[in-house]
FITITI-806433 format. One line per 4 residues: number of its first residue (from 1); for each residue x, y, z of C-alpha. Coordinates in Angstrom, 1 decimal, decimal comma. Each point is the difference from the previous one (the first is absolute). Layout:
<nodes>
NUM) X:Y:Z  ...
</nodes>
This chain:
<nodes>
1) -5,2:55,9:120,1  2,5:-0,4:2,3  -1,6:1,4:3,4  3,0:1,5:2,7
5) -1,4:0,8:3,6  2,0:2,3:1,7  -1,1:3,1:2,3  -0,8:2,9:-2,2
9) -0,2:3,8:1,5  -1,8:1,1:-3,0  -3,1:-1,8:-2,1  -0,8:-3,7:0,3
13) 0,7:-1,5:-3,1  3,1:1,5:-2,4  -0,6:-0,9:-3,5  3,4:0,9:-2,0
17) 2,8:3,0:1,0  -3,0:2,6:-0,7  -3,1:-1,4:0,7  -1,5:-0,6:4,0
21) -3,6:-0,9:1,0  -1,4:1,2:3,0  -3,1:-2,8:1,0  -3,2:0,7:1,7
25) -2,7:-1,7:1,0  -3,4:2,0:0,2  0,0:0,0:4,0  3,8:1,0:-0,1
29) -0,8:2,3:-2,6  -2,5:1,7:2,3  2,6:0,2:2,8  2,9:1,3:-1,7
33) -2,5:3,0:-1,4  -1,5:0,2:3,8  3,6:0,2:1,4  1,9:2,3:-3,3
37) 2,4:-3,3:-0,1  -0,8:-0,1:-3,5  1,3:2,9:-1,3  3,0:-0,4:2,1
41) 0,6:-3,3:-1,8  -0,7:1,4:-3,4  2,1:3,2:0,5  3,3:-2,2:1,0
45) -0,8:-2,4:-3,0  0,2:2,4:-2,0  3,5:1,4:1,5  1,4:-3,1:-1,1
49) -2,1:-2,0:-2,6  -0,4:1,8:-3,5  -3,7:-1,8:-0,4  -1,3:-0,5:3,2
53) -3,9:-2,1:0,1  -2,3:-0,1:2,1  -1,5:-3,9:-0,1  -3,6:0,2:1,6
57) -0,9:-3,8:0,2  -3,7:-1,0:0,8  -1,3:-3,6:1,6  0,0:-1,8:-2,6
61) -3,3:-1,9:1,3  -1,8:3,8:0,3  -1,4:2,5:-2,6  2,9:1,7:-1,7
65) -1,5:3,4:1,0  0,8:3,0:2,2  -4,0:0,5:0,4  -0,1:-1,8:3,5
69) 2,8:2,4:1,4  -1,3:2,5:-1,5  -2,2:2,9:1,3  -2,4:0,1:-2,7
73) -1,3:3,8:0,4  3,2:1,2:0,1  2,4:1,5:-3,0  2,6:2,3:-0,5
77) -2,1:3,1:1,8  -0,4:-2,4:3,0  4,4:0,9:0,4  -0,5:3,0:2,5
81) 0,3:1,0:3,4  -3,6:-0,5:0,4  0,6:-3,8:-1,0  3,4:-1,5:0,6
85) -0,7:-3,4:-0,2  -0,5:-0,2:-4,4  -0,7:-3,1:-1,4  2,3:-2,5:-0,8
89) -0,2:0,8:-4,0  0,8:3,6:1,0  2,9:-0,5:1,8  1,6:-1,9:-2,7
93) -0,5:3,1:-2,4  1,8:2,2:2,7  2,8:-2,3:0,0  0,3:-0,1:-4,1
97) -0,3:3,8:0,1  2,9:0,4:3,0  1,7:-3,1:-2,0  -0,5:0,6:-4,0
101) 2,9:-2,4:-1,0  -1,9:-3,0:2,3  -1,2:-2,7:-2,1  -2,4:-2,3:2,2
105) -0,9:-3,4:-0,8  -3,5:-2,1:0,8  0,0:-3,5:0,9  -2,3:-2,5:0,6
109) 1,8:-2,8:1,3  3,7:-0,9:0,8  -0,5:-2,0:-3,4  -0,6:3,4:-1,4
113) 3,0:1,8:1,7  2,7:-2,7:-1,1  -1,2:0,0:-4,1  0,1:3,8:0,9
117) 3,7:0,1:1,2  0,9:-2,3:-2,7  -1,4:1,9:-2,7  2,1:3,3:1,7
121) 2,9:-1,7:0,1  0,4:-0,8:-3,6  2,6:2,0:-2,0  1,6:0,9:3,8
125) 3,0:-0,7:1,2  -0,1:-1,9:3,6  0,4:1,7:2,9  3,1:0,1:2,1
129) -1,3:-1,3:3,5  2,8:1,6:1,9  -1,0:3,2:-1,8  -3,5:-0,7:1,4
133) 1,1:-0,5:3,8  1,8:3,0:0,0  -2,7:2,4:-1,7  -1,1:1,9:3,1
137) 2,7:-1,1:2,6  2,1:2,7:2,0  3,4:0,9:-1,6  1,7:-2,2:2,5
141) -2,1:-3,3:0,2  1,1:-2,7:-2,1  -2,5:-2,3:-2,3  1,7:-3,2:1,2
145) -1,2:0,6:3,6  -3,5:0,2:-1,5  -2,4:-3,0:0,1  -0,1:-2,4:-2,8
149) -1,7:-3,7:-0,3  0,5:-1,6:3,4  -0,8:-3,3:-0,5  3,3:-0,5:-2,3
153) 2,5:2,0:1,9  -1,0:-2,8:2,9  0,5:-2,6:-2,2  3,2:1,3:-0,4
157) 0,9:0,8:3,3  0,7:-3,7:0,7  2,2:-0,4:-2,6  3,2:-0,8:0,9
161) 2,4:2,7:-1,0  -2,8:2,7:-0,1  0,7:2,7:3,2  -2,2:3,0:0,9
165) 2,8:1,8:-1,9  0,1:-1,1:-3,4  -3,9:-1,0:-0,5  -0,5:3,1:-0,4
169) 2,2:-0,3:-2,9  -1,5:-2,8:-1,3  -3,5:1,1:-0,1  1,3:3,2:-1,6
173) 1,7:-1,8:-2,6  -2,1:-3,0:-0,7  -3,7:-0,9:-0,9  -0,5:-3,0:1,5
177) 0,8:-2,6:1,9  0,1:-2,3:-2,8  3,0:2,5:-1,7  1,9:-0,3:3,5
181) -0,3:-4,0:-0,6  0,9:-0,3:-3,1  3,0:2,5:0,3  3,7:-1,3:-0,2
185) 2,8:1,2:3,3  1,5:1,9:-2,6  -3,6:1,9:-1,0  -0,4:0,3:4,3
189) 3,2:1,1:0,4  -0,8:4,1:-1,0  -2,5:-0,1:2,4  0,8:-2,0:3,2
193) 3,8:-0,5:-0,2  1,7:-3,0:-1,2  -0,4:-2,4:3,0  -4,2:0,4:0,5
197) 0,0:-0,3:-3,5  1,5:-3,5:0,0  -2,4:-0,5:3,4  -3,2:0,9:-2,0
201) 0,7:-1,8:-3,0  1,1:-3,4:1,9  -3,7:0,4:1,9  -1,6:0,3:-3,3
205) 2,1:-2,9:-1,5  -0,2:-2,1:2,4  -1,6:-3,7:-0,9  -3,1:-0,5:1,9
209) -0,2:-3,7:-0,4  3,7:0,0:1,5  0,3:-1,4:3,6  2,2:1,5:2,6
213) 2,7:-2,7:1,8  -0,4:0,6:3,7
</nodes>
């Protein structure tokens, strides 16, 4: 799989053009019930994603149980006004009954989770990642002043040619920086202008074992 970081307003992981995972660990679990975040999350997943999942992921060196979080003389009858603290197990049927169309997934591992997205993404078409940024944003923001992979766009940064105005462009149009290398000035060209295209090209190009005359 071909993993994309970028700053997403809604899930954490999106898994083709229809499918986005919302991940939680048990504590975070527990605090997005305690705080309603959860429901929030699912409800705007659901305004955008047709099949929206909810990925509960346990430590993978711990039982793969709810029993420890659990409040083990509770059940649904404990989901009153006399008792509004329900169990964990509870909660999580209140959620599939306000959310009938959630599918949630248990994991045991990040092991687990990846042969789990892999499996889902068979048959499905790969998401669009611009798409994905923009899920969620205001009508006016833009998905190219969202954050993507840092370490490359610095990388790039020093390029010569490259200017805070067309890496933007670049990133947007580009996987890697191994693509940018290997790209011709006429490929470079659509993106940053004729001239920083022959400026990013000659960089990449350039003979390392050549010495300068000074």
């Amino acid at each position: 799989m071909i993993i994309v970081p970028c700053m997403l307003t809604v899930g954490d992981y999106i898994l083709s053009p229809t499918i986005c995972v919302e991940r939680k660990s048990i504590s975070d679990l527990i605090s997005s019930f305690k705080d309603g975040r959860l429901y929030t999350q699912t409800e705007t997943m659901f305004q955008h994603y047709k099949n929206p999942m909810l990925l509960i992921e346990f430590d993978q060196n711990k039982s793969f149980t709810l029993e420890p979080f659990a409040d083990l003389s509770g059940s649904m009858s404990s989901v009153s006004a006399t008792n509004p603290t329900p169990d964990l197990q509870s909660k999580l049927v209140l959620l599939t009954l306000a959310f009938p169309k959630l599918r949630i997934l248990w994991s045991s591992s990040p092991y687990e989770t990846a042969e789990i997205f892999a499996s889902l993404k068979t048959q499905e078409a790969e998401p669009d990642p611009i798409a994905a940024v923009q899920a969620g944003l205001d009508k006016d923001a833009r998905a190219e002043d969202q954050v993507f992979n840092q370490e490359p766009q610095d990388m790039l940064a020093v390029v010569p040619g490259v200017t805070p105005q067309n890496i933007k462009n670049i990133i947007l149009k580009t996987e890697n920086v191994k693509e940018v290398a290997n790209m011709t000035p006429e490929e470079l060209a659509p993106l940053v202008g004729k001239a920083a295209g022959r400026s990013i090209h000659a960089f990449f190009d350039r003979n390392v074992m050549e010495e300068e005359d000074y």
